[in-house]
C-alpha positions in Angstrom: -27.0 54.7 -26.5 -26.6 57.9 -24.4 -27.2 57.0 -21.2 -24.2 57.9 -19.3 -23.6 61.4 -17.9 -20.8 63.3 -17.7 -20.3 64.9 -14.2 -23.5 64.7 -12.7 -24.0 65.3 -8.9 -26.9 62.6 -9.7 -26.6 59.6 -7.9 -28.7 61.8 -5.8 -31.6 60.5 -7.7 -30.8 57.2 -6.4 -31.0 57.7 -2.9 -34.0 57.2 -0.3 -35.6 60.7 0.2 -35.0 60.8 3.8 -30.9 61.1 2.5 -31.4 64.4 0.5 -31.5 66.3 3.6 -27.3 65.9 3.5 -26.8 67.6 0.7 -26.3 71.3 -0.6 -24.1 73.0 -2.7 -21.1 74.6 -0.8 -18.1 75.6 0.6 -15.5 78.0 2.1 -12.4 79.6 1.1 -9.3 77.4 2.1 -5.7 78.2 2.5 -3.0 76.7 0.0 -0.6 74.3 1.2 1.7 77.0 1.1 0.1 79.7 2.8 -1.9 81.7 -0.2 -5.4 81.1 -0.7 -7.4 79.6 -2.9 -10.6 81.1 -4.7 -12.7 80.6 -1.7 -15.6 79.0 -0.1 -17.9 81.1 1.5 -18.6 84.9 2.4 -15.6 85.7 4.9 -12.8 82.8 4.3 -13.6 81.1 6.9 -11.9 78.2 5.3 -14.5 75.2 5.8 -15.2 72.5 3.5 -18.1 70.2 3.0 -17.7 66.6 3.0 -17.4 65.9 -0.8 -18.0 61.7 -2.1 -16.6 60.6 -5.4 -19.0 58.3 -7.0 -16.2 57.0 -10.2 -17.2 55.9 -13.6 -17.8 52.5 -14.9 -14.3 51.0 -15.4 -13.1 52.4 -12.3 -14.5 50.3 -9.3 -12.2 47.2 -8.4 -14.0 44.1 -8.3 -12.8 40.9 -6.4 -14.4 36.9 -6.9 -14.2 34.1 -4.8 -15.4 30.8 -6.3 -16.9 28.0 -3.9 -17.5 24.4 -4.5 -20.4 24.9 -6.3 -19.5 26.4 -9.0 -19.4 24.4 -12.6 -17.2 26.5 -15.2 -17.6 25.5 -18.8 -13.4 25.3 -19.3 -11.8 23.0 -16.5 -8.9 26.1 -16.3 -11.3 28.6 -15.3 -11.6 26.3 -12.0 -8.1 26.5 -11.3 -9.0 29.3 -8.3 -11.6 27.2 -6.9 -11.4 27.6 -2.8 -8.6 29.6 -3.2 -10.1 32.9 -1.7 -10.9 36.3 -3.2 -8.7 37.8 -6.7 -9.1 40.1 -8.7 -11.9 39.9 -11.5 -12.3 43.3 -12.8 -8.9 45.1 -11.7 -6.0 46.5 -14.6 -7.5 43.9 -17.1 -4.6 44.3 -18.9 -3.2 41.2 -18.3 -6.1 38.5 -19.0 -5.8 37.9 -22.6 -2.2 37.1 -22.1 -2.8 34.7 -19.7 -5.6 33.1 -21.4 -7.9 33.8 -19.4 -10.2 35.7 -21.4 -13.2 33.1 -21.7 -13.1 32.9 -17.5 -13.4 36.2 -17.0 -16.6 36.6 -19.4 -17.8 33.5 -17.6 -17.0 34.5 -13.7 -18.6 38.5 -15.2 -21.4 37.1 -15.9 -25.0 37.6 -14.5 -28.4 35.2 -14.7 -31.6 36.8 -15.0 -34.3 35.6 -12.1 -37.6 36.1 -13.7 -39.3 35.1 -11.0 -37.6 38.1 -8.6 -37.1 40.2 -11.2 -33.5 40.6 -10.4 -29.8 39.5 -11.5 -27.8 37.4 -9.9 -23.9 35.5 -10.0 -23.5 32.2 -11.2 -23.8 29.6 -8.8 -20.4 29.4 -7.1 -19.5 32.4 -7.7 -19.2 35.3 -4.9 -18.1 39.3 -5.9 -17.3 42.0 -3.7 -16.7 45.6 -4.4 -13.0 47.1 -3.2 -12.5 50.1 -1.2 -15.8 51.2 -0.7 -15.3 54.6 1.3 -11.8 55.6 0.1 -11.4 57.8 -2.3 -7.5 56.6 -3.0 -9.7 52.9 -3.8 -10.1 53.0 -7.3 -8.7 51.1 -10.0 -5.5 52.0 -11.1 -4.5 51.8 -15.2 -1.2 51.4 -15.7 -2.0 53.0 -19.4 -3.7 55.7 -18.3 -2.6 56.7 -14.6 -4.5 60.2 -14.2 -7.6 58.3 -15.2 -10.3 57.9 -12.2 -10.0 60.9 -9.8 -6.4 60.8 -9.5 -6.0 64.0 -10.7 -9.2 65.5 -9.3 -8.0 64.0 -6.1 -4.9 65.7 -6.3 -6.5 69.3 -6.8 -9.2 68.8 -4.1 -6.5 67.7 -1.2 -4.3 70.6 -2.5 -7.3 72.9 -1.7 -7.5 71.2 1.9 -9.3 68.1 1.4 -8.4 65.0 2.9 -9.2 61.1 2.4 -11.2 60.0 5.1 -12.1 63.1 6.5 -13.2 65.0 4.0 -12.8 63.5 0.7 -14.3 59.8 0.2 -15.5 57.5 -2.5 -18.2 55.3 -3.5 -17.1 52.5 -5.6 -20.4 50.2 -6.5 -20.3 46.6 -8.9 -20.2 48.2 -12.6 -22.3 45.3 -13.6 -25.8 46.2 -12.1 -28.1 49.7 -13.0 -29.7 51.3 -10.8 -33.8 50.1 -10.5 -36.6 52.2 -10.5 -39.0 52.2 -7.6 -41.0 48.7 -8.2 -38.1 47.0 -9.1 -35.6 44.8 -7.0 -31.6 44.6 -7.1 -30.2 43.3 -3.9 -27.0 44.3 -5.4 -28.1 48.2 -5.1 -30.1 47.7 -2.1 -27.0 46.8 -0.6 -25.2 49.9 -1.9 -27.6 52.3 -0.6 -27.5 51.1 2.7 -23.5 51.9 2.5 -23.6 55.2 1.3 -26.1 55.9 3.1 -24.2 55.2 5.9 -21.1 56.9 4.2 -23.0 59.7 3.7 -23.7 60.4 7.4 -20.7 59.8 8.4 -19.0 61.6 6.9 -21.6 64.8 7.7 -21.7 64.2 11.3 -17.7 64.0 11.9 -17.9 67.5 9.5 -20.1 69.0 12.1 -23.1 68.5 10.5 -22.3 70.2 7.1 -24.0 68.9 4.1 -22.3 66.7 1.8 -21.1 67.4 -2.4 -21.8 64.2 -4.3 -19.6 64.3 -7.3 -20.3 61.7 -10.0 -18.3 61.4 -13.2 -19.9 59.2 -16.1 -21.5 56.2 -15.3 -21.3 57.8 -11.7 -24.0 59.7 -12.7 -26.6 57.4 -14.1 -29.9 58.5 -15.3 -32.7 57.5 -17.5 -33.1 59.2 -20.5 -35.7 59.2 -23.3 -34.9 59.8 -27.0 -38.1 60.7 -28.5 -38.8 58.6 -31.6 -35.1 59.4 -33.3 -33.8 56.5 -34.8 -30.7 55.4 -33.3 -29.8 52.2 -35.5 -30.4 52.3 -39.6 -31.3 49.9 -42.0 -32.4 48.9 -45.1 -35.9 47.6 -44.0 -36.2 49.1 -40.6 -34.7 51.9 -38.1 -34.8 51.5 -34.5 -35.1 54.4 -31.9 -34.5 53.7 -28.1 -38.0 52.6 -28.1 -37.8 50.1 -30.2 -34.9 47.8 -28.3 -36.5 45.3 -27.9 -37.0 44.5 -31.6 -33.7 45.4 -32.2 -32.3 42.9 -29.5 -34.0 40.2 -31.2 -33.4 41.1 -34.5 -29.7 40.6 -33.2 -30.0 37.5 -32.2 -30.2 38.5 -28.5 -33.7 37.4 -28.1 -33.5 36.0 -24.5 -32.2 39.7 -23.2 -35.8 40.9 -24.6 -37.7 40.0 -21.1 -35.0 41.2 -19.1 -34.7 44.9 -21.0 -38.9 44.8 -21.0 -39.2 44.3 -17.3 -35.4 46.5 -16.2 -35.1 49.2 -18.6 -38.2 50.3 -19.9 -39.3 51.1 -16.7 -36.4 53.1 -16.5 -36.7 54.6 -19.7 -40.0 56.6 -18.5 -38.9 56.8 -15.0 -37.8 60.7 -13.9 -37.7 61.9 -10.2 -35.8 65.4 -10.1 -33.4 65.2 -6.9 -35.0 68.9 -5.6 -31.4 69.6 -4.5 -29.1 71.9 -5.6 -27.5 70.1 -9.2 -24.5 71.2 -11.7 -24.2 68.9 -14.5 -20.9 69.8 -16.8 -20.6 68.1 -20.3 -18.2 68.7 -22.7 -19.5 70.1 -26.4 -18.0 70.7 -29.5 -16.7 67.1 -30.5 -18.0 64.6 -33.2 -19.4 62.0 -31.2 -21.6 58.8 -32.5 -25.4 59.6 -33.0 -26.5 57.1 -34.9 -26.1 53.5 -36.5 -26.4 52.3 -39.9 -26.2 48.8 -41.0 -27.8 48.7 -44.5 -27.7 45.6 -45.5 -29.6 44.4 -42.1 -25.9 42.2 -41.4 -25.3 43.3 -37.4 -21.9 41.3 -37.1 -20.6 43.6 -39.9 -18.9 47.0 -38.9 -21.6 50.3 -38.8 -21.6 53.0 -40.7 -21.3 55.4 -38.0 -23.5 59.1 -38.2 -21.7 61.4 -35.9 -23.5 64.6 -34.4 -22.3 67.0 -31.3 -21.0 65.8 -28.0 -18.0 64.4 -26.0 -16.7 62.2 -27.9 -18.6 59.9 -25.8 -21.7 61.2 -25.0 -23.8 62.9 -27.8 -25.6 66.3 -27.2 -29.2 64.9 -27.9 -28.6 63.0 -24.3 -27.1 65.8 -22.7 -30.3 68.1 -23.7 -33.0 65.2 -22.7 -31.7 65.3 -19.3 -31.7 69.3 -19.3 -34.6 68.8 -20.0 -36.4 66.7 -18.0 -34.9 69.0 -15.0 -35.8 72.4 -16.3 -39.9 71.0 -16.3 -40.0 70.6 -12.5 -40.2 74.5 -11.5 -39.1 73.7 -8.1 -35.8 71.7 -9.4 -35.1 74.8 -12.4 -34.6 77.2 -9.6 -31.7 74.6 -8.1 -30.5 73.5 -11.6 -26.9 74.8 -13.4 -26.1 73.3 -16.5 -22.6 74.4 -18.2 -21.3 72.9 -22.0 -17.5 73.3 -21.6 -16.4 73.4 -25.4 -13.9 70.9 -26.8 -13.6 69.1 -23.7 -13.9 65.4 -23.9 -15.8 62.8 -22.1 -13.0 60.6 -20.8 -10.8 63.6 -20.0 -12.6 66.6 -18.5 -11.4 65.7 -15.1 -7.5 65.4 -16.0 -6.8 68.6 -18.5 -5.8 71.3 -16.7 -8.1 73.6 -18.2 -11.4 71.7 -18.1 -10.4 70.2 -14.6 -9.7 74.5 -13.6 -13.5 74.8 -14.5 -14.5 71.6 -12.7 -12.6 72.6 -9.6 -14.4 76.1 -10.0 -17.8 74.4 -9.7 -16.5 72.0 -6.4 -15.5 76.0 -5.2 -19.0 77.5 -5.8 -20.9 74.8 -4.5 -18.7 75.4 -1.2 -19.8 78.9 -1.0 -23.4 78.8 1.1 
């Protein structure tokens, strides 16, 4: 659908105004680990850093579940934890199909729609908890893919002088909740703010007041983009555009998500405030990436035809430019805006290649440099 961004500094939109005040681009030139310098920080070397938070992607945030008395599951197994403290729900996955366990996990994943507070919730019984919140050595760790989340971002910013706790910290959040608009509740996020907020502060005040680099990657950087009228699903009788979703939904068969996507996502659909702080976004270009849907014969279990155009394999241009956008129309926000299309690098890897992660660590370098 094109709604995640690739390394956006935007969680910023999501915080209270009042927060905005802690960040700035910047930074200081810092000695190597083994005496040489690195491309510095700041007129003279003086060799300061800002506080910098790592806000992951989607599949990178642990989460644990504890289930009390009153929860019902559907599959007597799926009880078998039952007042047995917290484990690990959504932590290297790997493992849960081979131990059957697949149908629990959907279940103990899943969320209820409140109509009547307009906000999502567990199932009854069932408590989550987000790991590791302030540590950027917290996130999930895939044995298939080790230099996924940070890990080798990480490794390049504390080579450059950073340091966990100090410097360097992350903001893992529950991968199952967006972020609302203004008008809209999520207890979940309301929650999360509060942290970061608090994170955020921190972490300024024990850097002697210097302003703090919010570096998201992916989902990290969650906005709300609008499409125009393209259609992003084909068929024989009808197309559907990302206005249209709630037709399509039903048409699916998904028909009790309808209310839930009318009074959540729409809103968020229309729903721009530029942060009016200083904002790289870097996406990767050059890649056939999924545009559009086609399902001619109207059958939505059957496999898609799938209608490529430019992106990151993950992320398709169209998105990239809505959201360019949308920024360069606020004068005040163009003036703060830098927006950089990194050819051939992909969405899932343009912090672990050496050569796109060079340009990414370039960017963490400038934004240093007051």
């Amino acid at each position: 659908m094109g709604i995640l961004r690739l390394l956006l500094p935007l969680l910023l939109l999501l915080l209270p105004p009042g927060l905005r005040e802690y960040f700035s681009p910047a930074i200081n030139p810092v000695p190597e680990q083994d005496g040489s310098s690195a491309a510095a920080p700041g007129p003279g070397g003086g060799g300061v850093l800002h506080p910098m938070v790592l806000v992951p992607g989607l599949t990178c945030s642990e989460l644990e579940v504890r289930l009390t008395d009153a929860y019902r599951p559907t599959l007597p197994h799926c009880g078998a934890m039952k007042g047995k403290g917290w484990f690990g729900l959504w932590a290297n996955c790997s493992d849960i199909p081979a131990h059957h366990y697949v149908p629990c996990f959907m279940e103990q994943m899943s969320l209820v729609y409140d109509p009547a507070a307009g906000d999502y919730r567990n199932l009854p019984g069932v408590e989550t908890r987000v790991r590791n919140f302030g540590s950027s050595r917290g996130f999930q760790r895939n044995p298939e893919h080790t230099d996924w989340c940070f890990e080798i971002l990480r490794k390049e910013l504390e080579r450059i002088g950073y340091r966990d706790g100090d410097t360097l910290f992350g903001a893992t959040y529950d991968l199952r909740h967006a972020p609302p608009v203004p008008g809209q509740s999520s207890e979940v996020f309301t929650r999360y703010f509060r942290q970061l907020t608090r994170l955020i502060e921190d972490a300024s005040r024990r850097n002697q007041g210097r302003k703090a680099i919010l570096f998201g990657h992916s989902f990290g950087g969650t906005v709300a983009l609008e499409f125009g009228r393209k259609p992003l699903v084909i068929t024989k009788d009808r197309n559907y555009s990302a206005h249209d979703m709630e037709d399509f939904l039903a048409a699916t068969g998904y028909g009790a998500a309808v209310e839930p996507f009318r009074r959540r996502v729409v809103p968020k659909m229309g729903y721009f405030q530029a942060p009016m702080v200083p904002t790289t976004c870097l996406n990767g270009v050059g890649i056939e990436t999924p545009e559009q849907l086609v399902y001619w014969d109207g059958d939505f279990d059957a496999d898609p035809e799938t209608v490529n155009g430019d992106g990151d394999e993950d992320i398709n241009l169209a998105s990239m430019l809505a959201f360019d956008e949308q920024m360069r129309q606020q004068p005040e926000q163009n003036k703060l805006f830098k927006t950089i299309k990194l050819h051939g690098a992909k969405h899932g890897t343009i912090v672990t290649e050496d050569w796109a992660l060079k340009r990414v660590m370039q960017e963490i370098l400038e934004a240093n440099r007051i």
